[in-house]
C-alpha positions as CSV (number, residue, x, y, z in Angstrom):
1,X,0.0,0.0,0.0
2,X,2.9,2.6,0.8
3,X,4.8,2.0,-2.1
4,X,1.4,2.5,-4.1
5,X,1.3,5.7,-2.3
6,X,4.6,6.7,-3.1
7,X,3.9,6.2,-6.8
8,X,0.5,7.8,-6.8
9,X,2.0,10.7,-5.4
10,X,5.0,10.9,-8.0
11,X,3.2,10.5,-11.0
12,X,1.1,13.6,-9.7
13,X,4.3,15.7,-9.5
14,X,5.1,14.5,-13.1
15,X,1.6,16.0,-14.8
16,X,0.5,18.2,-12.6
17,X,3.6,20.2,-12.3
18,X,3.5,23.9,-12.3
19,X,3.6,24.3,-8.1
20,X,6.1,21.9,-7.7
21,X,8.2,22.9,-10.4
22,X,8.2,26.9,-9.4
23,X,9.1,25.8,-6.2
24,X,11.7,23.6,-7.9
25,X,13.0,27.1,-9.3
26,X,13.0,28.7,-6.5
27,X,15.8,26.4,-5.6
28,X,13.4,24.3,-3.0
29,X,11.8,21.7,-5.0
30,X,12.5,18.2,-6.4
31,X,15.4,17.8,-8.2
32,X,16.4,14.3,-9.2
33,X,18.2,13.3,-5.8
34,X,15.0,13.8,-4.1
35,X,13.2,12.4,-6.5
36,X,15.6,9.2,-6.3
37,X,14.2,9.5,-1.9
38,X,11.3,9.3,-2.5
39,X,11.9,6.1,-4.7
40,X,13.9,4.2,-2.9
41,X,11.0,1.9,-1.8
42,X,9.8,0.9,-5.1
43,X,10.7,-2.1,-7.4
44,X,13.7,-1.0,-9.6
45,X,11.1,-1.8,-12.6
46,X,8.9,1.3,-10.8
47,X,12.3,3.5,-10.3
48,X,13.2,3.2,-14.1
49,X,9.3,4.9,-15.0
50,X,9.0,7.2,-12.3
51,X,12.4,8.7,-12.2
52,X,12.9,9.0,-16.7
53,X,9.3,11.0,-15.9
54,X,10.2,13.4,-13.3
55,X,13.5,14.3,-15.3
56,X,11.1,15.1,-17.7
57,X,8.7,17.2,-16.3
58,X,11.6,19.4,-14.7
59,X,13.1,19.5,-18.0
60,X,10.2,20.7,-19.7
61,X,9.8,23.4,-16.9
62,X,13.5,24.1,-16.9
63,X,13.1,24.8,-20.7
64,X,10.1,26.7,-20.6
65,X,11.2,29.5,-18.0
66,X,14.5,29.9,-20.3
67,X,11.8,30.4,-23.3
68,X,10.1,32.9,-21.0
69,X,13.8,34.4,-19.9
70,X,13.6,35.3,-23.9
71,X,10.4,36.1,-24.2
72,X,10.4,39.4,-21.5
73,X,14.0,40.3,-22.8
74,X,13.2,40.7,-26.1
75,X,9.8,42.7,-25.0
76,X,12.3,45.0,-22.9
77,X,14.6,45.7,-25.9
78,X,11.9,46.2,-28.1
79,X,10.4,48.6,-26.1
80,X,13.4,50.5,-25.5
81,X,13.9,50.8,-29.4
82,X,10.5,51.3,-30.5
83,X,8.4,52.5,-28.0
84,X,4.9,50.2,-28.2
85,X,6.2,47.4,-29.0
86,X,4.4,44.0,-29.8
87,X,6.2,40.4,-28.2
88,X,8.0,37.8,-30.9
89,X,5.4,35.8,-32.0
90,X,7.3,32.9,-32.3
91,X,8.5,33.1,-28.9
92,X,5.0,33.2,-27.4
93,X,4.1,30.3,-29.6
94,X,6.7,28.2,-27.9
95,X,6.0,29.5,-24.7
96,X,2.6,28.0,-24.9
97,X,3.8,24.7,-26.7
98,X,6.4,24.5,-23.4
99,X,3.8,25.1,-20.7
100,X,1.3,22.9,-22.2
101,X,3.8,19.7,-22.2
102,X,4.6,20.3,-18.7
103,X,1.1,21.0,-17.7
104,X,-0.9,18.9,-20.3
105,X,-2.4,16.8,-17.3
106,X,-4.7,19.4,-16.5
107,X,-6.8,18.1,-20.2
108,X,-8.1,15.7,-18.2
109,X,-11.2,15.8,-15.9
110,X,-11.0,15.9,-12.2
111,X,-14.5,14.0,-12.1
112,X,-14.7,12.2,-14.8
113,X,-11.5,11.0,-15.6
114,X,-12.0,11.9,-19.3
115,X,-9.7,14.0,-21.1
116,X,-9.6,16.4,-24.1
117,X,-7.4,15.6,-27.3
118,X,-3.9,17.4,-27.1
119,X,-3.8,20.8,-28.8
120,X,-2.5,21.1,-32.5
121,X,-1.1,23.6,-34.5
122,X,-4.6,25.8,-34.7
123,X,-5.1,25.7,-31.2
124,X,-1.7,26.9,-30.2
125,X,-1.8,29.6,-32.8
126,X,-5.3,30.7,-31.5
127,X,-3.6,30.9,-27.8
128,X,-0.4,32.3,-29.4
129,X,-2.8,35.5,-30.8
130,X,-4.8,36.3,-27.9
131,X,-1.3,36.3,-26.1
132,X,0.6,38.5,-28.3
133,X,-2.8,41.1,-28.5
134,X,-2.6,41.0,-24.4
135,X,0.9,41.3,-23.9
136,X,1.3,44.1,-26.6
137,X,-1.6,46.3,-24.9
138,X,0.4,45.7,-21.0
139,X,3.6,46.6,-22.4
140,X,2.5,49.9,-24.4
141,X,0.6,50.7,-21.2
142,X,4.4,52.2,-19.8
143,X,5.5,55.1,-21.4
144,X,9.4,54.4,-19.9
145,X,11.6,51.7,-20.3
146,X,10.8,48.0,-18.7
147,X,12.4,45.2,-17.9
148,X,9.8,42.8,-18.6
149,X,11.9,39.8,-16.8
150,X,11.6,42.1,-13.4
151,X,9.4,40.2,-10.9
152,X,6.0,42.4,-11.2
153,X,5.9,42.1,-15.0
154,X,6.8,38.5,-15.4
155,X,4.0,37.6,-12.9
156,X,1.4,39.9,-14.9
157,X,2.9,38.4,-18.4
158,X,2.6,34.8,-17.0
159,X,-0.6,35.1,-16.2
160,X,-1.7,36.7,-19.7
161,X,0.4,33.6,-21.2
162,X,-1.9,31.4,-19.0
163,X,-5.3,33.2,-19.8
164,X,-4.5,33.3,-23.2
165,X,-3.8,29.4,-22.9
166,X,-6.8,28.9,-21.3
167,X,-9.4,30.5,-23.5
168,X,-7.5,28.6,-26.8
169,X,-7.8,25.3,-25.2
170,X,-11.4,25.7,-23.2
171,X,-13.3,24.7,-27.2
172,X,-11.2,20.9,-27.2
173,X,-13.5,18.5,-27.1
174,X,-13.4,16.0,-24.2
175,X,-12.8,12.0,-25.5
176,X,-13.4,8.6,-23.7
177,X,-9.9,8.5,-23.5
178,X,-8.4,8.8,-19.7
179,X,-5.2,9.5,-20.4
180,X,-3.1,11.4,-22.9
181,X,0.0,11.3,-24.5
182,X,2.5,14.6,-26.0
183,X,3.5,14.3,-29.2
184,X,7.1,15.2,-30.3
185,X,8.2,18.6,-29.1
186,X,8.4,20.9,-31.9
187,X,11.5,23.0,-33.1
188,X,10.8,25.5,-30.6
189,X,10.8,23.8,-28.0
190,X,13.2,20.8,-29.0
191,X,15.4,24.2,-28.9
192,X,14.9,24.9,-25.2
193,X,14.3,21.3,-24.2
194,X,18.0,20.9,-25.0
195,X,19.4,24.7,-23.7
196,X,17.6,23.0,-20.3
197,X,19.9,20.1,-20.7
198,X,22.9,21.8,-21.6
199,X,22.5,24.5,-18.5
200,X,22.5,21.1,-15.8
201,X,24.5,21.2,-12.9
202,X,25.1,17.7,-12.6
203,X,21.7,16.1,-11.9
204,X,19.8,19.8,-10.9
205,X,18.3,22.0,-13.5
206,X,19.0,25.6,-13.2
207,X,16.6,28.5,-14.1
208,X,17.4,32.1,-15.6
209,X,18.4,34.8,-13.6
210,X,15.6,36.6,-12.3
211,X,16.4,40.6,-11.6
């Protein structure tokens, strides 16, 4: 029964990530040595699933706040050079391609179990545009130079990101399936998903450096 427990409660860390994980960034969540604790009581067949997973849903994580460390400092320079500027497009399309694959458990029902296909290409460009028309009207709402990466913005930009996610992926229709599977990264965030693994100290991820 404990050892059921123990994997019940890892495989909720792996896809339902985002508290852990920002916890995990501010350096006092699970990296893999704790990860590897909290293990330690399960069949070696159970520690060769769990442990691949949780590598992976701090990786994704990892990658997506470098994506987001982008992200705000190309909105700060592009405000300094233009004024009201607008955010990369591109950028905010991998941001939400990022934060779905380390969030994508939250497609599936609380109560019913049943969960919604995995967003393609239209719904992430949907979520990119009503990001990049939000972002564009916070940032031109400052009539000095930002640094968007600063604490204050970031929270207010993440939260548009979010929103922005939300609304795109609200219209999927719900299956019979009760599970669900990502599909390849893309190029975007194969990009990031590897600047995460090449930025490892040892067996921690690191994150940007927040002002």
């Amino acid at each position: 029964m404990r050892k059921q427990v123990i994997l019940t409660a890892l495989v909720a860390i792996v896809f339902f990530t985002p508290a852990a994980l920002r916890a995990e960034e501010n350096k006092s969540g699970m990296n893999r040595e704790q990860a590897e604790g909290f293990a330690k009581d399960l069949s070696l067949v159970a520690r060769q699933a769990v442990l691949p997973a949780v590598d992976a849903a701090v990786n994704n994580s990892a990658a997506a706040y470098w994506a987001l460390w982008d992200l705000l400092n190309d909105l700060s320079a592009r405000q300094k050079a233009v004024g009201k500027p607008g955010p990369d497009q591109g950028l905010v399309e991998t941001n939400m391609r990022l934060r779905m694959r380390g969030d994508y458990g939250k497609l599936c029902s609380k109560f019913s179990g049943n969960c919604k296909e995995y967003p393609g290409d239209k719904e992430f460009g949907k979520a990119t545009q009503y990001a990049c028309k939000d972002i564009k009207v916070y940032a031109a709402g400052f009539k000095t130079a930002q640094n968007f990466a600063a604490k204050l913005h970031r929270a207010k930009i993440e939260r548009l990101l979010e929103s922005a996610r939300d609304r795109a992926m609200f219209s999927l229709i719900p299956t019979r399936k009760t599970s669900i599977q990502a599909p390849p990264p893309a190029a975007g965030e194969e990009k990031y998903i590897q600047l995460s693994l090449q930025k490892k100290q040892g067996d921690k991820f690191t994150f940007p450096p927040w002002p």
